[in-house]
C-alpha positions as CSV (number, residue, x, y, z in Angstrom):
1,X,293.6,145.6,192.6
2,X,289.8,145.1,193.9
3,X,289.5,142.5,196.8
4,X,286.4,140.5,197.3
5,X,286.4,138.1,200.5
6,X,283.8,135.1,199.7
7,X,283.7,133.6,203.8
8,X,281.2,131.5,205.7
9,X,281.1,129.4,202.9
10,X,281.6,125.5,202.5
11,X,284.1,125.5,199.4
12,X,284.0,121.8,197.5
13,X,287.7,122.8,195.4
14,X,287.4,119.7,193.7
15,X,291.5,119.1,194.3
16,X,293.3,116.0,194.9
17,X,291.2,112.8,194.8
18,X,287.9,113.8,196.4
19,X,285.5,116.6,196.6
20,X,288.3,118.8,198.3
21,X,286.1,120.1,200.9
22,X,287.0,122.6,203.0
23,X,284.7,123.7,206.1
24,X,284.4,127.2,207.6
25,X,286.7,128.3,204.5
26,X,287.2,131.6,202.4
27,X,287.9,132.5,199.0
28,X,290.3,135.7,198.1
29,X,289.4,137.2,194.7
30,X,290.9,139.9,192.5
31,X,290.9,140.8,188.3
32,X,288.5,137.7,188.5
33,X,291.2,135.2,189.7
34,X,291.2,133.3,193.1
35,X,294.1,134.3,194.9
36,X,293.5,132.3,198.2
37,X,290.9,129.7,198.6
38,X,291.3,127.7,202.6
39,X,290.3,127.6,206.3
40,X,289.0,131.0,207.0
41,X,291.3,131.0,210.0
42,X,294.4,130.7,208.2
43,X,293.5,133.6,205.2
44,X,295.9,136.8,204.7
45,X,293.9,139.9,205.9
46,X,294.0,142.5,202.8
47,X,290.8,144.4,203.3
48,X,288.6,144.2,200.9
49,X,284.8,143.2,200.4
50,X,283.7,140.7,202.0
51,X,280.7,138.7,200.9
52,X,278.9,136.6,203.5
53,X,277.4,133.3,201.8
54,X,275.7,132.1,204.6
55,X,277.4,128.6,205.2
56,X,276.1,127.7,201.6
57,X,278.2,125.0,199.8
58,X,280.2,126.4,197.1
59,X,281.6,124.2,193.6
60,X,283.5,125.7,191.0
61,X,281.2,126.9,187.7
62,X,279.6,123.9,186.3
63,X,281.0,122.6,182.9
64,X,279.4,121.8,179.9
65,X,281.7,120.2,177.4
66,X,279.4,118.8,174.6
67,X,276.3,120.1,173.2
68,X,274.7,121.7,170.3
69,X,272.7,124.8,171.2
70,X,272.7,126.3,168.7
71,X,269.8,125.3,165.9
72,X,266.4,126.2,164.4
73,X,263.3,124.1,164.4
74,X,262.5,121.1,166.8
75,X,262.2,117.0,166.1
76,X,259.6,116.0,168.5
77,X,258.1,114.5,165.5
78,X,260.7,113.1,165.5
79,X,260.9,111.4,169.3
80,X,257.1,110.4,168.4
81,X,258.3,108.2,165.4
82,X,260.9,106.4,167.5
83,X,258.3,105.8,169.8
84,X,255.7,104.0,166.9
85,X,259.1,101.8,166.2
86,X,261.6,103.8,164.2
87,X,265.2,103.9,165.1
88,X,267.6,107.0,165.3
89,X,269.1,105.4,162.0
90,X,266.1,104.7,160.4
91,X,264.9,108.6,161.0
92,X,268.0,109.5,159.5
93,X,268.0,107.4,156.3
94,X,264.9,108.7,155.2
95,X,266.1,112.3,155.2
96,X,265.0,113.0,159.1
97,X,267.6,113.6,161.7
98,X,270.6,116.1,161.6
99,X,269.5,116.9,157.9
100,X,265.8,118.0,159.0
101,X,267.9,120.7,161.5
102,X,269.9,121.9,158.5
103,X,266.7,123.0,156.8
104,X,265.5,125.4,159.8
105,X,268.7,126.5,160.6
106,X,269.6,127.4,157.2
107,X,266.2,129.3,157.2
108,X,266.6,131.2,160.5
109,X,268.3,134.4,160.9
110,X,271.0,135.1,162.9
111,X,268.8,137.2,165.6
112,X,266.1,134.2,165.6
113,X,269.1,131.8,166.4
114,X,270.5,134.1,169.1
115,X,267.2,134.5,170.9
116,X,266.2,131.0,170.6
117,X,269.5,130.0,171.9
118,X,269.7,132.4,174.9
119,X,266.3,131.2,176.4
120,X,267.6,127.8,176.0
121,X,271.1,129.3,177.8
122,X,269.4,130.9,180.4
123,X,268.6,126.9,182.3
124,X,272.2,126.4,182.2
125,X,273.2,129.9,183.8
126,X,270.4,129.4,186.2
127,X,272.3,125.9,187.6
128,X,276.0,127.4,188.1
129,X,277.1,126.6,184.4
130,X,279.8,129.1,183.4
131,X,281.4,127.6,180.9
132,X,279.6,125.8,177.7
133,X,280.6,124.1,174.6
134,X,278.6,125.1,171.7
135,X,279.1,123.1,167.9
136,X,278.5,123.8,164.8
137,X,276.9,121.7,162.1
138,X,273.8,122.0,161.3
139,X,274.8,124.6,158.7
140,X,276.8,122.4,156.4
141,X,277.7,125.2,154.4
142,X,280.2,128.3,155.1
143,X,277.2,131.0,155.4
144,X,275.3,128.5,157.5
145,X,278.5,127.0,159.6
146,X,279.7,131.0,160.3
147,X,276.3,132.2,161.3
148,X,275.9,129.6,164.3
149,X,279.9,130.1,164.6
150,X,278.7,134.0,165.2
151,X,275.7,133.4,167.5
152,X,277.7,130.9,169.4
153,X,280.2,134.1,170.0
154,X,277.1,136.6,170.5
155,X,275.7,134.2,173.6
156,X,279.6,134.5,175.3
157,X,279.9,138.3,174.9
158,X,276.3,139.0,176.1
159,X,276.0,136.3,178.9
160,X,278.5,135.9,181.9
161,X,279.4,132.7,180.7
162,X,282.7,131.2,178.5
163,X,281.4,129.9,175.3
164,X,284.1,127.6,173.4
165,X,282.7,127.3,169.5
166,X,283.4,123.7,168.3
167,X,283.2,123.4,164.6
168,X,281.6,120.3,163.9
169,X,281.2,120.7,159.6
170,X,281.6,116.8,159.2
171,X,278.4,116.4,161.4
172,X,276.0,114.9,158.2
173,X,276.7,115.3,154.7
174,X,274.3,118.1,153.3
175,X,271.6,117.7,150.6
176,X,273.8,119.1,148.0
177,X,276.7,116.3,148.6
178,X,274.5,113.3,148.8
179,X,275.9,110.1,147.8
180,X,279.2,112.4,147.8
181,X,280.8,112.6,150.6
182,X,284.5,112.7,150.4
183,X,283.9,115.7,147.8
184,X,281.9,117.5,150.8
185,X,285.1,116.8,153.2
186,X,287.2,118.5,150.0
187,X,285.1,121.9,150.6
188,X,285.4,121.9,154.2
189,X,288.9,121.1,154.2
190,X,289.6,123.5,151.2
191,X,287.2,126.4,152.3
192,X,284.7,126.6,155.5
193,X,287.5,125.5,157.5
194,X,290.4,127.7,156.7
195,X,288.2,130.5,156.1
196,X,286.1,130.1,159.9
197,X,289.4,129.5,161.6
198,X,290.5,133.2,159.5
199,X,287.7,134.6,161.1
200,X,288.7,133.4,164.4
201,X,285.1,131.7,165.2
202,X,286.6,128.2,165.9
203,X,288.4,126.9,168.7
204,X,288.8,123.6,168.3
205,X,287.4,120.7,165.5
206,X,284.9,118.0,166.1
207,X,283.8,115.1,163.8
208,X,280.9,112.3,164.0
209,X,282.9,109.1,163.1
210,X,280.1,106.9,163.0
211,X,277.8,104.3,160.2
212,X,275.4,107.3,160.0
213,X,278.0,110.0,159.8
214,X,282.0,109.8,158.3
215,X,284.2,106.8,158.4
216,X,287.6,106.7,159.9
217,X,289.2,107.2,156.8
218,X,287.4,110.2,156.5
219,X,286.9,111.3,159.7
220,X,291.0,111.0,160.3
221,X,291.5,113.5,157.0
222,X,289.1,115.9,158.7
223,X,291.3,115.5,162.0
224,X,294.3,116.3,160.0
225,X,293.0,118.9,158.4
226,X,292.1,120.7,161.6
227,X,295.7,119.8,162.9
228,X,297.7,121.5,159.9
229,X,295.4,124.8,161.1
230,X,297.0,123.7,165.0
231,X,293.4,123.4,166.5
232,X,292.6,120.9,169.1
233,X,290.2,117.8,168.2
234,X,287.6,116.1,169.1
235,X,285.4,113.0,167.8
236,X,281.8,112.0,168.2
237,X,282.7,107.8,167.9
238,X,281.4,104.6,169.4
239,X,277.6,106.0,170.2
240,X,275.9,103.3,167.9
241,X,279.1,101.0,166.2
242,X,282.5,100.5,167.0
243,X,284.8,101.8,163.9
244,X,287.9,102.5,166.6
245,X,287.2,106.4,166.3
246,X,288.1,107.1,170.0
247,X,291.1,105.0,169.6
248,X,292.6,106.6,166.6
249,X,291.7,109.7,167.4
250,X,293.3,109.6,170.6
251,X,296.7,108.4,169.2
252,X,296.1,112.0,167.2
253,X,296.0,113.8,170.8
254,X,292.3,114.5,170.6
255,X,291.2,116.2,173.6
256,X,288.2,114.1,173.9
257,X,286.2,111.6,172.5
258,X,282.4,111.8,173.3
259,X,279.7,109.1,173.5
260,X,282.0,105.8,173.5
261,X,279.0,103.0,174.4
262,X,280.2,100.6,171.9
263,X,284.2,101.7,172.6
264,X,286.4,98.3,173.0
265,X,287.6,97.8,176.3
266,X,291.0,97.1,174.9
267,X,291.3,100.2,173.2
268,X,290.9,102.0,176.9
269,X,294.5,101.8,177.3
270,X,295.6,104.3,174.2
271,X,293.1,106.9,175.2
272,X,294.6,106.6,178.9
273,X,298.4,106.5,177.0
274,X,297.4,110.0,174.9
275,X,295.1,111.9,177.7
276,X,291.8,111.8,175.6
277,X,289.2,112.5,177.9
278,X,285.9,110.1,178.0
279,X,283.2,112.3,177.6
280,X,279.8,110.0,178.4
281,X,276.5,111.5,177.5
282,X,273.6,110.3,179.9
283,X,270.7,112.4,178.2
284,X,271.5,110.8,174.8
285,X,271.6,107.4,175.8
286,X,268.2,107.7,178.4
287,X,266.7,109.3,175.2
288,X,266.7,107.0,172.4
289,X,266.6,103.9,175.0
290,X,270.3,103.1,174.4
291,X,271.2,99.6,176.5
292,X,275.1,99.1,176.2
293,X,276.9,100.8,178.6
294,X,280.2,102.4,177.9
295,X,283.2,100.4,179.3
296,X,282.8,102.0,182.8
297,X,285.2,99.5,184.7
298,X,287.8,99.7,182.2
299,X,288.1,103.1,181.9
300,X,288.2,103.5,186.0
301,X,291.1,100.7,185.8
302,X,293.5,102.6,183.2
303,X,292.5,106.1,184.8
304,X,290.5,108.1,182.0
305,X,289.5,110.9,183.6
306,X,285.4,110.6,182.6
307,X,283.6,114.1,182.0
308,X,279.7,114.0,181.6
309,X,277.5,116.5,179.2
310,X,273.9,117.4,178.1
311,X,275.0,116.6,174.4
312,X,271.5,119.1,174.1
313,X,270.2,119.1,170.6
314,X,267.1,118.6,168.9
315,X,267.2,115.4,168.0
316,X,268.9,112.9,170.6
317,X,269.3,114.9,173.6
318,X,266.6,117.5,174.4
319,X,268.5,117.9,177.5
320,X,268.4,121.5,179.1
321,X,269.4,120.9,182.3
322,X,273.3,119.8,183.6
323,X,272.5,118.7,187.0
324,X,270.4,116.3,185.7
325,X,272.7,114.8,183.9
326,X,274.6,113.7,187.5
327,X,271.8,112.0,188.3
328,X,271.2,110.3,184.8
329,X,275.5,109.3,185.0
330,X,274.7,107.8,188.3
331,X,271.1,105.9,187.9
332,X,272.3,104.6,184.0
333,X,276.3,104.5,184.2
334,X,276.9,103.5,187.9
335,X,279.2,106.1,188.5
336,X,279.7,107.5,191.7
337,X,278.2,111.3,193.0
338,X,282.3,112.2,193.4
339,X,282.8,110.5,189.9
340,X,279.4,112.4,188.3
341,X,281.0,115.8,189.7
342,X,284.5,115.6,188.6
343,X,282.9,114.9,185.3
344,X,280.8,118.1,185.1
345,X,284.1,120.6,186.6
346,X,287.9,118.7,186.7
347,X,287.6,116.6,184.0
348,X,284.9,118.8,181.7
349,X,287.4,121.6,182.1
350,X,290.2,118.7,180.6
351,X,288.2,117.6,177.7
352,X,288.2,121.4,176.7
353,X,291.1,121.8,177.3
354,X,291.1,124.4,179.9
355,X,292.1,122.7,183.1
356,X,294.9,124.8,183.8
357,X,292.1,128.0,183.8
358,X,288.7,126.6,185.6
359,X,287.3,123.1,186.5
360,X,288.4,123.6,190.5
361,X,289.3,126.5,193.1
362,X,292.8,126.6,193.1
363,X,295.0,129.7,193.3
364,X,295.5,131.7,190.1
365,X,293.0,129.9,188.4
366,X,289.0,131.7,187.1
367,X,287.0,132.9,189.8
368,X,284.1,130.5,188.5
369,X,281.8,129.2,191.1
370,X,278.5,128.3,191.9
371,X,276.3,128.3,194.9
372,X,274.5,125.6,196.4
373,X,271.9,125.3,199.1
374,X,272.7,121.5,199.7
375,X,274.8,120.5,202.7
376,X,276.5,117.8,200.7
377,X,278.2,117.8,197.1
378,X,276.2,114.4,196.6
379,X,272.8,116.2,197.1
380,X,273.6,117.5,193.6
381,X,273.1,113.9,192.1
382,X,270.7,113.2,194.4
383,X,267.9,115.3,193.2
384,X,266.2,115.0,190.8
385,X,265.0,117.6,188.5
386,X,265.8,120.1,191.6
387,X,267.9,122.9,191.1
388,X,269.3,124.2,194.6
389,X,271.7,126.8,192.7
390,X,271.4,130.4,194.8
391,X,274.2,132.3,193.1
392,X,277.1,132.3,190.9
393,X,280.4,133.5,190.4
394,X,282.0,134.4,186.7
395,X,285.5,135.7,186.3
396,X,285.0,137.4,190.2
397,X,281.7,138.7,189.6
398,X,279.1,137.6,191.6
399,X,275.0,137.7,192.3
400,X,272.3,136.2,193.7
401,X,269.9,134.2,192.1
């Protein structure tokens, strides 16, 4: 078993209810798992490497637990129209939106996708990001949904980063299905599901529960569906009307559910009761001028742990940058700079469900960490459009930037 000592550092483990900081500390690392993290004076002397990282301030790997990376094609068209008066609905009624994506990422091959979608990685590996959610659905077809599916597992195996593949088939309803919606839910239920989770490209099942997208009713069978196949679930719900998605998806256990500006604040309670993360998305909201704030007192009353994402996609959230997002969560949302970074580690790693593995530096858990030249955790909200990131950790191994 291979030692590497990380010392001189300033180690932010995110435990217990603030940024966890400990001074003068050192991290103890072997077969890419932190086996002591603490004061430097107080660390067991095994030998091994010791890497000296110059009084630096050190977070665990940065979490990104929503986007959509993965697509052909652009929509700045798109943002120009909204800016002459069109709304993100109106774009989508008249055959713009999510279905414009499907066209050019039905028409781009899998290597176009995979090099399009690594240059697009490469900002979030440059700001300590190692791990990313990456969805499906702008395919909306099997061949479509399982080549984004692949690429998404391409850009884990070639980059030091942990990609989880969301499929997210109930996203629009294609071209071919419109006006029929519930008999597009039929083939994904019946086929592209079941056969994607077969070919072990899934890991967990998203759906966008909104006016533009799927109902409850339909949304819930798509839930079920993903269920019966034992896969964790998530919901897009409450970005633009409140149909009680986050609600009733959390009384189905849903790991998350993401957006939630128009979420009830009486329905906070249940997604408190089942563990359903709040994932808020700043970049969305800044981008299409959104001015109704999610329930931000309520959910701090009942205790729902609040993660943040880029939600980047092509259409309503351009985003390419994490740390920004901190910023964004505290300028729009109020939240706090501890709040904004226990949404992007702790609580990111709990609405993947992966917080017993990464999201702090805690014995037994990932070696994922990021280096900072700040000499504050808040600096990282701070800033804006700055990226003070000088090297980074994944599964033990480490380099500078």
């Amino acid at each position: 078993m291979q030692l590497t000592r990380y010392v001189n550092g300033r180690f932010c483990t995110m435990q217990g209810k603030d940024y966890g900081l400990v001074e003068n500390g050192e991290m103890q690392v072997a077969d890419g798992r932190i086996q002591y993290i603490g004061a430097a004076k107080m660390a067991p002397d095994n030998g091994g490497e010791r890497i000296d990282l110059q009084g630096a301030l050190i977070t665990p790997g940065l979490i990104d637990c929503h986007t959509h990376l993965v697509y052909g094609g652009h929509r700045a068209n798109e943002f120009e129209m909204r800016l002459n008066g069109a709304s993100y609905a109106d774009i989508a009624k008249a055959g713009g939106g999510i279905v414009s994506t499907v066209a050019a990422t039905r028409a781009a091959s899998v290597e176009i996708l995979f090099e399009q979608a690594s240059k697009r990685l490469k900002h979030w590996l440059a700001e300590g990001v190692t791990t990313i959610e990456i969805k499906s659905g702008y395919g909306l077809d099997l061949a479509s949904e399982r080549k984004m599916l692949q690429v998404a597992t391409r850009l884990g195996e070639q980059h030091p980063i942990s990609v989880r593949r969301t499929f997210l088939g109930a996203h629009a309803v294609p071209p071919e299905f419109a006006g029929k919606a519930d008999q597009y839910l039929d083939y994904l239920i019946d086929e592209v599901l079941p056969t994607l989770h077969q070919e072990r490209l899934v890991d967990a099942v998203d759906v966008f529960c909104e006016s533009i997208g799927f109902s409850w009713a339909q949304s819930e069978r798509m839930l079920e569906a993903a269920r019966r196949l034992s896969l964790p679930i998530k919901i897009h719900a409450e970005q633009l009307s409140n149909l009680q998605g986050a609600k009733k998806a959390a009384e189905m256990d849903a790991l998350s559910a993401d957006h939630l500006e128009f979420l009830n604040p009486v329905d906070v309670p249940t997604l408190a009761k089942h563990g359903t993360v709040a994932v808020l998305l700043p970049a969305a909201f800044y981008f299409l001028r959104e001015t109704k704030l999610p329930p931000m007192e309520a959910l701090r009353q009942h205790k729902v742990p609040i993660a943040l994402a880029s939600d980047s996609n092509p259409g309503s959230s351009p985003a390419e940058s994490l740390l920004l997002m901190l910023n964004m969560a505290c300028t729009l949302f109020r939240m706090t700079p501890l709040e904004a970074l226990q949404g992007v580690t702790i609580h990111a790693a709990k609405a993947l469900g992966a917080a017993n593995e990464i999201g702090s530096l805690e014995r037994g858990k990932f070696a994922d960490f990021a280096v900072f030249d700040c000499q504050h955790p808040a600096e990282l909200s701070y800033r804006i459009g700055a990226n003070s990131c000088i090297g980074r950790g994944y599964r033990g191994a480490f380099s500078w930037r």
